[in-house]
PyMOL Python script that loads the backbone (N, CA, C, O; Angstrom):
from pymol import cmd

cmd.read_pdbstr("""\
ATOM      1  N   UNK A   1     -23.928 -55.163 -13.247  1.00  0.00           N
ATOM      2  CA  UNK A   1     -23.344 -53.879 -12.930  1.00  0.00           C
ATOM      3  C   UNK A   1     -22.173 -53.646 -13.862  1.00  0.00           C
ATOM      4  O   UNK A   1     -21.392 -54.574 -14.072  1.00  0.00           O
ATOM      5  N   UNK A   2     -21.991 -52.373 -14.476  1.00  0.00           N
ATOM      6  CA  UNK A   2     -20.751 -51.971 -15.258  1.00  0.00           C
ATOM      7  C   UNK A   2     -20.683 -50.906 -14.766  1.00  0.00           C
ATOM      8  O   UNK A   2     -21.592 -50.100 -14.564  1.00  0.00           O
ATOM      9  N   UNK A   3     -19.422 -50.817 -14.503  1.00  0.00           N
ATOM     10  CA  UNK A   3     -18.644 -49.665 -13.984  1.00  0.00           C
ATOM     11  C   UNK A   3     -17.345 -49.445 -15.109  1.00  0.00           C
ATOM     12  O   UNK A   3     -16.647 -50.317 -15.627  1.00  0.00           O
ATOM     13  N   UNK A   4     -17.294 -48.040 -15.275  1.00  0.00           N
ATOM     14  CA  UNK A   4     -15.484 -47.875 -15.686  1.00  0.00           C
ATOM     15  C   UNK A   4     -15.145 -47.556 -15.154  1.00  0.00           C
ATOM     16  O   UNK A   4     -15.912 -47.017 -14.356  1.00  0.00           O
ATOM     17  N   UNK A   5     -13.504 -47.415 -14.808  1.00  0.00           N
ATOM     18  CA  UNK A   5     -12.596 -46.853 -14.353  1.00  0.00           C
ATOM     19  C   UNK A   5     -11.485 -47.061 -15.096  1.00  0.00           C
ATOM     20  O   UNK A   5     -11.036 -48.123 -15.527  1.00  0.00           O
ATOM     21  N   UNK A   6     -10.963 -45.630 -15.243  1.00  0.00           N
ATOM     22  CA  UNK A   6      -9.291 -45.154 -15.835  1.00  0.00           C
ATOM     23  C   UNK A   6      -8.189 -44.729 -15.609  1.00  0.00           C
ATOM     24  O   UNK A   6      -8.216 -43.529 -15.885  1.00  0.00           O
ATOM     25  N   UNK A   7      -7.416 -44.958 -15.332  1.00  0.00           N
ATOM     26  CA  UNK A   7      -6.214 -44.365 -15.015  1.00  0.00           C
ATOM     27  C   UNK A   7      -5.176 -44.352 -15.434  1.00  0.00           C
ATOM     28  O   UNK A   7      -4.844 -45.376 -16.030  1.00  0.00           O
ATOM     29  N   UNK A   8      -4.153 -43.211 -15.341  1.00  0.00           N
ATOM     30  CA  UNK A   8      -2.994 -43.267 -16.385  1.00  0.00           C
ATOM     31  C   UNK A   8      -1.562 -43.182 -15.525  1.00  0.00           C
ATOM     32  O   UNK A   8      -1.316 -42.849 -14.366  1.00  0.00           O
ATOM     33  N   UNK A   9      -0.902 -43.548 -16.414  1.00  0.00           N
ATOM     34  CA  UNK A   9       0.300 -44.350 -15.596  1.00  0.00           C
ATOM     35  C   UNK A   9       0.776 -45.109 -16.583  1.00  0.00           C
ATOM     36  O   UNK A   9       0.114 -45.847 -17.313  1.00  0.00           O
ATOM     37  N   UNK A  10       2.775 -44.791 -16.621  1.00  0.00           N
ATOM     38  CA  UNK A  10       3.337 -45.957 -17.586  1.00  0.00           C
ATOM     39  C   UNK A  10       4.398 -46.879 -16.275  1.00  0.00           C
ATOM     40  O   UNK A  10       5.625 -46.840 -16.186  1.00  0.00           O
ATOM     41  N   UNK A  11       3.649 -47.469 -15.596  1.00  0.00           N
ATOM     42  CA  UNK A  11       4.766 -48.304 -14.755  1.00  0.00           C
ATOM     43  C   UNK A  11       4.906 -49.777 -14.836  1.00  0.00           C
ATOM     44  O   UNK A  11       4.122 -50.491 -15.461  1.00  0.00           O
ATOM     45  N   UNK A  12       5.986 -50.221 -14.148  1.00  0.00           N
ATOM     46  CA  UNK A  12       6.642 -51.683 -14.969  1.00  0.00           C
ATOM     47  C   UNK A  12       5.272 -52.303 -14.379  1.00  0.00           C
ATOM     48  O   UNK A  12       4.432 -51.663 -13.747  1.00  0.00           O
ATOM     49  N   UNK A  13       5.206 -53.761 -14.730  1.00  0.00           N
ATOM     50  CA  UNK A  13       4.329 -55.152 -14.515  1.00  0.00           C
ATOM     51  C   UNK A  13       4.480 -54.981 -12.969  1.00  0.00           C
ATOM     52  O   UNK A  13       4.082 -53.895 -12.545  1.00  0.00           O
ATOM     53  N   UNK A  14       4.799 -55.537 -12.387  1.00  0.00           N
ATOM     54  CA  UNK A  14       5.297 -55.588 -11.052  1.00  0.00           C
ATOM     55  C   UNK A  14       4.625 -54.529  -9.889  1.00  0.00           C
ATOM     56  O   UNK A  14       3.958 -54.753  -8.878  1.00  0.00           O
ATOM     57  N   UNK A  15       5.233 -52.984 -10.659  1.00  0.00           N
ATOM     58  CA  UNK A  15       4.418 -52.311  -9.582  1.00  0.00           C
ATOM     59  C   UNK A  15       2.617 -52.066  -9.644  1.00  0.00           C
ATOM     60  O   UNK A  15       1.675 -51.706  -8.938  1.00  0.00           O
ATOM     61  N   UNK A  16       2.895 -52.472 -10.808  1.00  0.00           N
ATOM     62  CA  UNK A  16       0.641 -52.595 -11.183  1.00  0.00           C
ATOM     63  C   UNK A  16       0.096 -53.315 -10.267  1.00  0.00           C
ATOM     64  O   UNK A  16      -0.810 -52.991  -9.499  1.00  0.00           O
ATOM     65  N   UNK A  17       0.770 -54.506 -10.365  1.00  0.00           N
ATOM     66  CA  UNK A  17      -0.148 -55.836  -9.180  1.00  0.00           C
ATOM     67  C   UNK A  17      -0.281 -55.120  -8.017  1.00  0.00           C
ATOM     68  O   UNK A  17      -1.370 -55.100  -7.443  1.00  0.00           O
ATOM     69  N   UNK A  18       0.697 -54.513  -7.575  1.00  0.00           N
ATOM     70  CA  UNK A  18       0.592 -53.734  -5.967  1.00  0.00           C
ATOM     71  C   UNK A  18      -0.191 -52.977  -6.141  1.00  0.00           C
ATOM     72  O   UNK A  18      -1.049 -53.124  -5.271  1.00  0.00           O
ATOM     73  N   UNK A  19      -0.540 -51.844  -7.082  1.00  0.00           N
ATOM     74  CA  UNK A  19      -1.569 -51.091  -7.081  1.00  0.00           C
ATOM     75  C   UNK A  19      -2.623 -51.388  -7.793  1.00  0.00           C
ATOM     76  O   UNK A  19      -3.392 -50.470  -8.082  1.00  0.00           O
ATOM     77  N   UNK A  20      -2.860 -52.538  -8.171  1.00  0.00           N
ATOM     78  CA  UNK A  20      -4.476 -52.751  -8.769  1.00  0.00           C
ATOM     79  C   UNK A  20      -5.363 -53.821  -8.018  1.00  0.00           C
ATOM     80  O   UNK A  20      -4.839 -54.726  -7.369  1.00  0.00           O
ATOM     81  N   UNK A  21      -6.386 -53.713  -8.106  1.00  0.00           N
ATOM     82  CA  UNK A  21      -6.899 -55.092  -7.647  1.00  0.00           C
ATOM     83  C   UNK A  21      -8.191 -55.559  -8.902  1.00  0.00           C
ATOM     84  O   UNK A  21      -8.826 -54.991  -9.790  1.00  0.00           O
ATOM     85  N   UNK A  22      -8.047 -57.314  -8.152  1.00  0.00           N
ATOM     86  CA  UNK A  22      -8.771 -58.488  -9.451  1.00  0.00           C
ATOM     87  C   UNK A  22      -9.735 -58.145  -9.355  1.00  0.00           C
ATOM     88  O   UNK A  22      -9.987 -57.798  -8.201  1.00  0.00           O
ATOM     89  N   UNK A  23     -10.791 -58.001 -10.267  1.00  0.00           N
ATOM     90  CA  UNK A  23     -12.362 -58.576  -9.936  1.00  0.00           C
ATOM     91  C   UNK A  23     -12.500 -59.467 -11.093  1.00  0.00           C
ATOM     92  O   UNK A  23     -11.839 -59.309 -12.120  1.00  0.00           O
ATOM     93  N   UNK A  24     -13.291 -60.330 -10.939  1.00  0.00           N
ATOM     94  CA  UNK A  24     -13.873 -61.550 -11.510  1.00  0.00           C
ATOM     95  C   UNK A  24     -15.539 -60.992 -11.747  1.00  0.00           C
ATOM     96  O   UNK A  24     -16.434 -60.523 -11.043  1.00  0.00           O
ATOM     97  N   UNK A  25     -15.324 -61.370 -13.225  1.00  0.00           N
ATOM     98  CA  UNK A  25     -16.777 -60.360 -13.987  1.00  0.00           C
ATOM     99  C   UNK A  25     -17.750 -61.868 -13.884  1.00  0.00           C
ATOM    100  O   UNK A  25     -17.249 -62.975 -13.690  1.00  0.00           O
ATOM    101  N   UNK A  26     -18.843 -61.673 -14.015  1.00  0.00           N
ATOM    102  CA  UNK A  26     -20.187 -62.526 -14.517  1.00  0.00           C
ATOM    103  C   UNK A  26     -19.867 -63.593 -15.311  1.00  0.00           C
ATOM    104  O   UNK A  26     -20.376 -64.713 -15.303  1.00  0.00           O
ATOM    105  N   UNK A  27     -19.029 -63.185 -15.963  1.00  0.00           N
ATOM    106  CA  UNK A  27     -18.574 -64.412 -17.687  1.00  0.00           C
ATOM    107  C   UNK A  27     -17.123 -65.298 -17.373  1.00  0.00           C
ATOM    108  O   UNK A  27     -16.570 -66.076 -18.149  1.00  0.00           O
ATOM    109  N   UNK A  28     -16.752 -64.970 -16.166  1.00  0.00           N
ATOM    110  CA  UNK A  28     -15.634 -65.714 -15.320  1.00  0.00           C
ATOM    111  C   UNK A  28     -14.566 -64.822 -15.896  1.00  0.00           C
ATOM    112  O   UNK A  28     -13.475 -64.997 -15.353  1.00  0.00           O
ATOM    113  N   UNK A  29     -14.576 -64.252 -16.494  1.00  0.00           N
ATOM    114  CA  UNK A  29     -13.011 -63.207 -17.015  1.00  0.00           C
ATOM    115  C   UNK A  29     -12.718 -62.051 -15.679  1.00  0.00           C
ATOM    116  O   UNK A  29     -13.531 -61.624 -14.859  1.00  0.00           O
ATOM    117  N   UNK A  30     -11.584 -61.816 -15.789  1.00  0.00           N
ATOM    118  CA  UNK A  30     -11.187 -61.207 -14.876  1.00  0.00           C
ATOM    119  C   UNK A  30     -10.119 -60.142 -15.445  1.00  0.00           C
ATOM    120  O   UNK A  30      -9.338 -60.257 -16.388  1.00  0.00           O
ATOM    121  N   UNK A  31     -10.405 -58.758 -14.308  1.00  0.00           N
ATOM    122  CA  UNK A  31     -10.091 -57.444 -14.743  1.00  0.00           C
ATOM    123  C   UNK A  31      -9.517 -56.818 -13.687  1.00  0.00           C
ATOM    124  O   UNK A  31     -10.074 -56.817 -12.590  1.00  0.00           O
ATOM    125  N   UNK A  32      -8.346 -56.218 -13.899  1.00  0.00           N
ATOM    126  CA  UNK A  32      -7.448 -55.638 -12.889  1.00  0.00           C
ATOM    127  C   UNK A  32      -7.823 -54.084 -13.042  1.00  0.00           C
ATOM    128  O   UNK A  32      -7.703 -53.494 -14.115  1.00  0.00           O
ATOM    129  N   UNK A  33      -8.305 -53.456 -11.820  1.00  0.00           N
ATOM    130  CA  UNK A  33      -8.784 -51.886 -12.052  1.00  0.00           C
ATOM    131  C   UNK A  33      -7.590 -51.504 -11.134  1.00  0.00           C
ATOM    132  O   UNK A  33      -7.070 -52.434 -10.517  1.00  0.00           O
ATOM    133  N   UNK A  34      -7.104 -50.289 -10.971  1.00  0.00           N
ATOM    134  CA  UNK A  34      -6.384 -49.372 -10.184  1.00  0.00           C
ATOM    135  C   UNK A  34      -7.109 -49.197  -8.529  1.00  0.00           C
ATOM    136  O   UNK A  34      -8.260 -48.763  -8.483  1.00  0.00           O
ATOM    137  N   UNK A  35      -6.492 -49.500  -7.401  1.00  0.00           N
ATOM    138  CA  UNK A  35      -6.715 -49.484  -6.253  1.00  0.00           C
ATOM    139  C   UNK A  35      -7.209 -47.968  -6.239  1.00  0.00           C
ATOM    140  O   UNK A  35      -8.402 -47.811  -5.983  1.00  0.00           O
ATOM    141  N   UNK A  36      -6.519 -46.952  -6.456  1.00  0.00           N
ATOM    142  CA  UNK A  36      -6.968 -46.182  -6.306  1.00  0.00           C
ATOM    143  C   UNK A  36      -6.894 -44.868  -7.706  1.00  0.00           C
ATOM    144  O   UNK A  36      -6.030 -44.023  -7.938  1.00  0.00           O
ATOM    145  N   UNK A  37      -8.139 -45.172  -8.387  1.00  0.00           N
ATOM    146  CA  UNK A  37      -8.058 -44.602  -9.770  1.00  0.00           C
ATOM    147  C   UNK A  37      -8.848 -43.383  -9.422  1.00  0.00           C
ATOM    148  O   UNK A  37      -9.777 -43.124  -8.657  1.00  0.00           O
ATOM    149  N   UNK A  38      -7.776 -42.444 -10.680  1.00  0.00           N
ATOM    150  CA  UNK A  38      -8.207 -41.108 -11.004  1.00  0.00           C
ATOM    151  C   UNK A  38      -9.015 -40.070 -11.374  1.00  0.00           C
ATOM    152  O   UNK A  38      -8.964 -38.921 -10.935  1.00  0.00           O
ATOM    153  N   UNK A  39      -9.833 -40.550 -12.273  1.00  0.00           N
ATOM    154  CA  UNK A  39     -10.769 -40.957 -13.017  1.00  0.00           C
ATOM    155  C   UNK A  39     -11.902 -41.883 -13.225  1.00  0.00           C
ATOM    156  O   UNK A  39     -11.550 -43.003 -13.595  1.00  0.00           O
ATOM    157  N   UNK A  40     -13.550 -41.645 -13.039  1.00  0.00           N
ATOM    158  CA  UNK A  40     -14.178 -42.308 -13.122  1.00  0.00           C
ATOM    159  C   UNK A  40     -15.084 -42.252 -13.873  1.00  0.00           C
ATOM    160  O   UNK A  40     -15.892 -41.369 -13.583  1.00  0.00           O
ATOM    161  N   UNK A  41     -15.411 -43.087 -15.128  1.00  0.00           N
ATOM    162  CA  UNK A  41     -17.143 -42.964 -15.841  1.00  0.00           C
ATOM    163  C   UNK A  41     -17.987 -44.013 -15.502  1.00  0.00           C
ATOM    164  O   UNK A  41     -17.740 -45.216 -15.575  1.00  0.00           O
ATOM    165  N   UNK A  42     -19.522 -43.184 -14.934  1.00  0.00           N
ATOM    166  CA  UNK A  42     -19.756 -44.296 -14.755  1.00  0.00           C
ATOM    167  C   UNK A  42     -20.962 -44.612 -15.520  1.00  0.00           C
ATOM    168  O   UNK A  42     -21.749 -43.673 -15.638  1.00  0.00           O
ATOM    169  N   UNK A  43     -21.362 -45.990 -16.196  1.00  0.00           N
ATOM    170  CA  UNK A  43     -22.105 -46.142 -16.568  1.00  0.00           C
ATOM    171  C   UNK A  43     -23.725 -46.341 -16.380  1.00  0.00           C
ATOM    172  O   UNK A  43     -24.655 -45.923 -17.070  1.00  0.00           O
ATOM    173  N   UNK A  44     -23.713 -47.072 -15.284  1.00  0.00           N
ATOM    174  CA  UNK A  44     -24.762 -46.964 -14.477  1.00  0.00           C
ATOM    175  C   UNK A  44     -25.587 -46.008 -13.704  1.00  0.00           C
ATOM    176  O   UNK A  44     -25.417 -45.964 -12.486  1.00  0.00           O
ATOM    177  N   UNK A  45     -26.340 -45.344 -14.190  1.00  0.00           N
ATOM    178  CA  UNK A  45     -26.724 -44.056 -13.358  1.00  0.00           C
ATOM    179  C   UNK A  45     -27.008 -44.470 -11.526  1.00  0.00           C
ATOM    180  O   UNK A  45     -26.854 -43.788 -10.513  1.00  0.00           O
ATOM    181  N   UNK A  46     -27.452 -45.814 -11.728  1.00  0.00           N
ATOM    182  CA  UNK A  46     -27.903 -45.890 -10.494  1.00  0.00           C
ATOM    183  C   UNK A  46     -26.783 -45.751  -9.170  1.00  0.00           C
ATOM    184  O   UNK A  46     -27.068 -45.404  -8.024  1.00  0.00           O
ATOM    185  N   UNK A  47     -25.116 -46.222  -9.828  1.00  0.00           N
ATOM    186  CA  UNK A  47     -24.015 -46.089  -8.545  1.00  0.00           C
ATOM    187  C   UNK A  47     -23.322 -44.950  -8.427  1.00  0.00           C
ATOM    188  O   UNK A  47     -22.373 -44.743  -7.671  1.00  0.00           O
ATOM    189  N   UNK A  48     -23.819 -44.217  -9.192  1.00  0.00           N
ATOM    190  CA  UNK A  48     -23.779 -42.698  -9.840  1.00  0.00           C
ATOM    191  C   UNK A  48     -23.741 -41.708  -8.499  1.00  0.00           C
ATOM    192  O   UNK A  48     -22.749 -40.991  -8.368  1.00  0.00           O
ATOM    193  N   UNK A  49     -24.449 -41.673  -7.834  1.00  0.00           N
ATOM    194  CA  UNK A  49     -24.685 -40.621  -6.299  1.00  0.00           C
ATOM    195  C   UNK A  49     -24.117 -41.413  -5.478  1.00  0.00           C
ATOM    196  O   UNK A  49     -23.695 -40.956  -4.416  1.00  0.00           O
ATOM    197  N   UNK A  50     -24.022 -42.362  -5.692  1.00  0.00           N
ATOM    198  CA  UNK A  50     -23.139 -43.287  -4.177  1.00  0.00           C
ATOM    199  C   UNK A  50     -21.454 -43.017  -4.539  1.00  0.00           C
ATOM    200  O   UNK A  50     -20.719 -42.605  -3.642  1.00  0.00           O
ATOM    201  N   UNK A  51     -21.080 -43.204  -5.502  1.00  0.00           N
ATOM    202  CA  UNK A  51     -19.891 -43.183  -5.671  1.00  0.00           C
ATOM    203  C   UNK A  51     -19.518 -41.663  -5.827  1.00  0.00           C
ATOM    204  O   UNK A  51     -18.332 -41.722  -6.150  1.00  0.00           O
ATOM    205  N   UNK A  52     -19.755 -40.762  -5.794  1.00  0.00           N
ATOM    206  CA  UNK A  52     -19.873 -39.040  -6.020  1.00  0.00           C
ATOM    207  C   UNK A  52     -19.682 -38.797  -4.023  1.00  0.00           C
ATOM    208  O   UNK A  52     -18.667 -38.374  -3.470  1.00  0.00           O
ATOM    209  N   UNK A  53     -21.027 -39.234  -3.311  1.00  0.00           N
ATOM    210  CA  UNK A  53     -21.621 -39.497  -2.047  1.00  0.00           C
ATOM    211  C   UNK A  53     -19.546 -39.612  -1.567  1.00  0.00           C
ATOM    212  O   UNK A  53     -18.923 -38.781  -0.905  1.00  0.00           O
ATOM    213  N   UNK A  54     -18.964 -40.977  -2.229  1.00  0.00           N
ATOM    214  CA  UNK A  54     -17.929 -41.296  -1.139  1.00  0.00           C
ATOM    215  C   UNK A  54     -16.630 -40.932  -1.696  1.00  0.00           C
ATOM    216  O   UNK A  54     -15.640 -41.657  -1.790  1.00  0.00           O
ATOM    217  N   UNK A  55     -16.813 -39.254  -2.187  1.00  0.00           N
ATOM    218  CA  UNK A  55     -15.373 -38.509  -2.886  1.00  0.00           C
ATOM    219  C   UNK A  55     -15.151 -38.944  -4.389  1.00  0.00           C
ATOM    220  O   UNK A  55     -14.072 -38.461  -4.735  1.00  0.00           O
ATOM    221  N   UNK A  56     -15.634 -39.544  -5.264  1.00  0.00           N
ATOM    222  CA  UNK A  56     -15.044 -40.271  -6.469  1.00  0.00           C
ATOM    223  C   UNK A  56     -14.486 -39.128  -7.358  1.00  0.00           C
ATOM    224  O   UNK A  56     -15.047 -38.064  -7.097  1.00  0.00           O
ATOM    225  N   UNK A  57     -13.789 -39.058  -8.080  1.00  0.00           N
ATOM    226  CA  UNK A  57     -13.830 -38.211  -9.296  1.00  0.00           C
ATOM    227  C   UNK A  57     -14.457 -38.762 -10.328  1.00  0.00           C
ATOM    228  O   UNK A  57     -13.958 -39.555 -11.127  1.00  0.00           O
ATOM    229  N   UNK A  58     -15.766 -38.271 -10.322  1.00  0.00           N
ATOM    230  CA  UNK A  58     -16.732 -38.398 -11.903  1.00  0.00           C
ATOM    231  C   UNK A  58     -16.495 -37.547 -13.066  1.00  0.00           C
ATOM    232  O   UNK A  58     -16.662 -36.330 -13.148  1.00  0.00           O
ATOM    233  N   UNK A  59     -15.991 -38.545 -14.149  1.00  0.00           N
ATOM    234  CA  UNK A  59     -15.570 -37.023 -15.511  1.00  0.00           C
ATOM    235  C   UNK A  59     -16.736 -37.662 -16.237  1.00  0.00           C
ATOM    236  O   UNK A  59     -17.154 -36.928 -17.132  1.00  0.00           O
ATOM    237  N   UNK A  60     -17.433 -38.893 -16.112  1.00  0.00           N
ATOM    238  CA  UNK A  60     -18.504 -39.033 -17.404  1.00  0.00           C
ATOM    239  C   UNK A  60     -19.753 -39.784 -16.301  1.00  0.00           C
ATOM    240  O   UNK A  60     -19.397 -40.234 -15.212  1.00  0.00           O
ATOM    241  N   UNK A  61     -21.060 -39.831 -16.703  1.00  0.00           N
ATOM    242  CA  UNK A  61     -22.131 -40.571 -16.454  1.00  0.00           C
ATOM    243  C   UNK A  61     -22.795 -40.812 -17.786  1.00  0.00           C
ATOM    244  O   UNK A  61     -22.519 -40.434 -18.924  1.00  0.00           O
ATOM    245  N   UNK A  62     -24.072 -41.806 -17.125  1.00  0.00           N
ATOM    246  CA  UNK A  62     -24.948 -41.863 -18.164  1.00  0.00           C
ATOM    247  C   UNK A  62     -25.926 -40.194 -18.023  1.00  0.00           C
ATOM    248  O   UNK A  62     -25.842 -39.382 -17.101  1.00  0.00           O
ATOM    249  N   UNK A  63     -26.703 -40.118 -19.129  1.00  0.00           N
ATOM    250  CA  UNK A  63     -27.215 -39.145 -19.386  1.00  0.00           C
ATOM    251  C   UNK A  63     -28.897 -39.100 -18.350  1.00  0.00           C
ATOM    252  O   UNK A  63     -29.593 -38.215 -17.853  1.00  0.00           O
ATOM    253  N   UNK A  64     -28.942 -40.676 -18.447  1.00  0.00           N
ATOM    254  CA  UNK A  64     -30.085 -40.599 -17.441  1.00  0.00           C
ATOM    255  C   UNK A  64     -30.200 -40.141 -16.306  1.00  0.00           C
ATOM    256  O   UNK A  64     -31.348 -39.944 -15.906  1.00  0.00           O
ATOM    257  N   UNK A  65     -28.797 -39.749 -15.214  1.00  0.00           N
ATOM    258  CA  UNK A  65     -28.300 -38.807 -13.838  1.00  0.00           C
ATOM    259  C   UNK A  65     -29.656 -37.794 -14.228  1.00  0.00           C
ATOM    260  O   UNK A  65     -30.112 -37.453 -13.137  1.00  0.00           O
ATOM    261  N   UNK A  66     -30.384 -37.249 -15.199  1.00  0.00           N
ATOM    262  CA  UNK A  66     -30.606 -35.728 -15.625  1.00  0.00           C
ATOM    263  C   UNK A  66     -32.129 -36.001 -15.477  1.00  0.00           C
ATOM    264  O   UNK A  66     -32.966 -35.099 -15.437  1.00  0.00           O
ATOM    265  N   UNK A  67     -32.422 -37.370 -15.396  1.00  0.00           N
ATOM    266  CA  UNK A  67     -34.020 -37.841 -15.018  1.00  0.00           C
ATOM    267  C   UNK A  67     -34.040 -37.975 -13.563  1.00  0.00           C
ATOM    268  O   UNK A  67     -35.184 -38.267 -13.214  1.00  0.00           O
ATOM    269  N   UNK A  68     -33.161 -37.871 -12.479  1.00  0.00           N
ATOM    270  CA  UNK A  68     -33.557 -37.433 -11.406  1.00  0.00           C
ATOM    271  C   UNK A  68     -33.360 -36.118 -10.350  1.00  0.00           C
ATOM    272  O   UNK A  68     -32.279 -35.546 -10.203  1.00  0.00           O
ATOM    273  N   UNK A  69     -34.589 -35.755  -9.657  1.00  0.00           N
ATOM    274  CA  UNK A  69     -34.468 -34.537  -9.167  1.00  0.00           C
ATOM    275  C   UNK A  69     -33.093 -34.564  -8.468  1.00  0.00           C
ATOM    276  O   UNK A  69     -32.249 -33.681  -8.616  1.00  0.00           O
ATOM    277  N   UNK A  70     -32.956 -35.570  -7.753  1.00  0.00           N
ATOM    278  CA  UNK A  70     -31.533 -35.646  -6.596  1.00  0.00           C
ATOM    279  C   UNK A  70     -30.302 -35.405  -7.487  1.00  0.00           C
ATOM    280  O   UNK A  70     -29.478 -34.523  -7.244  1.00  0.00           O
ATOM    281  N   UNK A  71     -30.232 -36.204  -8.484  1.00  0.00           N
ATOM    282  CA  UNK A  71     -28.783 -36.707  -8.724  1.00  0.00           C
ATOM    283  C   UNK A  71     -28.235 -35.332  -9.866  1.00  0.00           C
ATOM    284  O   UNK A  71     -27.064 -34.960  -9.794  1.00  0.00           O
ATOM    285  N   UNK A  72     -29.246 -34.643 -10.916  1.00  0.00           N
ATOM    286  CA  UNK A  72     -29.662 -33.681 -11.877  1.00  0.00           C
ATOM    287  C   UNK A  72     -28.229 -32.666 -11.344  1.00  0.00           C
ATOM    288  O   UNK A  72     -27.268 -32.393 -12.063  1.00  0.00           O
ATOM    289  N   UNK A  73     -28.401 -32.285 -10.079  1.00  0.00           N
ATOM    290  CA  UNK A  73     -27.536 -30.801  -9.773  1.00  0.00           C
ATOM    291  C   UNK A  73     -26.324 -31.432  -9.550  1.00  0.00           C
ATOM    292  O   UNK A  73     -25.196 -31.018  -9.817  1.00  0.00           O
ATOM    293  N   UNK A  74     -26.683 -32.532  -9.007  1.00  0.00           N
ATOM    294  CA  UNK A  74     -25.227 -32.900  -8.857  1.00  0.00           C
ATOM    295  C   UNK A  74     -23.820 -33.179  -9.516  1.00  0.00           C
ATOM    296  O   UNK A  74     -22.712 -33.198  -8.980  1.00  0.00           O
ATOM    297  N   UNK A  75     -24.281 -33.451 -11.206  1.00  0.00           N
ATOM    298  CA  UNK A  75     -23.436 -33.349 -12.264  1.00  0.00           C
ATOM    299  C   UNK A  75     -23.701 -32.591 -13.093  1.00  0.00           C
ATOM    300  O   UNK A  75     -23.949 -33.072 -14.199  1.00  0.00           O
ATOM    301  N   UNK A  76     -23.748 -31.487 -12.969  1.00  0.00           N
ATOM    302  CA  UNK A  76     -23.320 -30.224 -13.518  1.00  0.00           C
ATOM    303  C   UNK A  76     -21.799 -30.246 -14.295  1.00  0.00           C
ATOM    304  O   UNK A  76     -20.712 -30.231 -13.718  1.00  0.00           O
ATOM    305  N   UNK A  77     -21.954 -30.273 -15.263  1.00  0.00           N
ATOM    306  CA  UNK A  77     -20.353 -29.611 -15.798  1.00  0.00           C
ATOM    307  C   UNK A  77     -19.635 -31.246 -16.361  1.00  0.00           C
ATOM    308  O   UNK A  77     -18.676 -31.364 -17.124  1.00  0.00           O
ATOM    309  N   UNK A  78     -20.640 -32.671 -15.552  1.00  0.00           N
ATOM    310  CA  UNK A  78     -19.674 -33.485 -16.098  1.00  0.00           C
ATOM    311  C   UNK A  78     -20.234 -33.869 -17.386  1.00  0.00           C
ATOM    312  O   UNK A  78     -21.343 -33.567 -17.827  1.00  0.00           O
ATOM    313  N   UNK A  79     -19.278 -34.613 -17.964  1.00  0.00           N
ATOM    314  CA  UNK A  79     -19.741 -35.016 -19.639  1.00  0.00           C
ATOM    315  C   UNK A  79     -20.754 -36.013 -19.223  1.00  0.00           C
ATOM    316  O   UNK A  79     -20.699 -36.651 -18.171  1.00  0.00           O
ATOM    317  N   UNK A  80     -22.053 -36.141 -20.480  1.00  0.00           N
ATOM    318  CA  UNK A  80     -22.740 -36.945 -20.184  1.00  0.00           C
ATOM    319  C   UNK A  80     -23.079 -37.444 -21.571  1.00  0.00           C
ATOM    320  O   UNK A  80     -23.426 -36.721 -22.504  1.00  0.00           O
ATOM    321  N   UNK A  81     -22.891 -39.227 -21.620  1.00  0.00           N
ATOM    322  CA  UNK A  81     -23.002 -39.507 -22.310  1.00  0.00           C
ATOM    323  C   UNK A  81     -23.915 -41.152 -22.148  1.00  0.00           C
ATOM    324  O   UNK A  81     -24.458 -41.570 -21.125  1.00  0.00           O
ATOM    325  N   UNK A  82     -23.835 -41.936 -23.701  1.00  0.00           N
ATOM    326  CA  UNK A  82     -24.996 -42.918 -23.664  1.00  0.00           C
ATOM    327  C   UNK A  82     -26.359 -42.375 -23.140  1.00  0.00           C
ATOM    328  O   UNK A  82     -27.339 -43.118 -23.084  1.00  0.00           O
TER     329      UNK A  82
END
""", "prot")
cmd.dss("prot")
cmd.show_as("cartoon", "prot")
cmd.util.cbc("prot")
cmd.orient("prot")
């Protein structure tokens, strides 16, 4: 699974940890995303309607969203790319 998420913000070290949380990727590296980020692309078409489904802000998908009848209307207007 790949997901992005972005968010902008210039705040000290300190207050990040409070607002981000760890995940631990496949390759044992580990990535601090924003608890609650602004911005979302997502790469995966497939978490694409679930994450839309539970409020997300989607500014990018994959282009494949446009190969299904369901998901097609639903991103209208967002950038679509890969």
């Amino acid at each position: 699974m790949l997901l992005v998420l972005a968010a902008c913000g210039n705040q000290g070290e300190k207050n990040n940890k409070a607002e981000t949380k760890s995940y631990k990727m496949d390759d044992g590296k580990t990535v601090d995303i924003p608890k609650d980020p602004k911005r979302i692309a997502v790469v995966a078409p497939t978490y694409a309607g679930g994450l839309k489904k539970l409020g997300a802000n989607i500014v990018a998908v994959n282009q494949q969203v446009d190969q299904s009848k369901v998901l097609k209307d639903k991103f209208e207007g967002v950038t679509k790319n890969w």
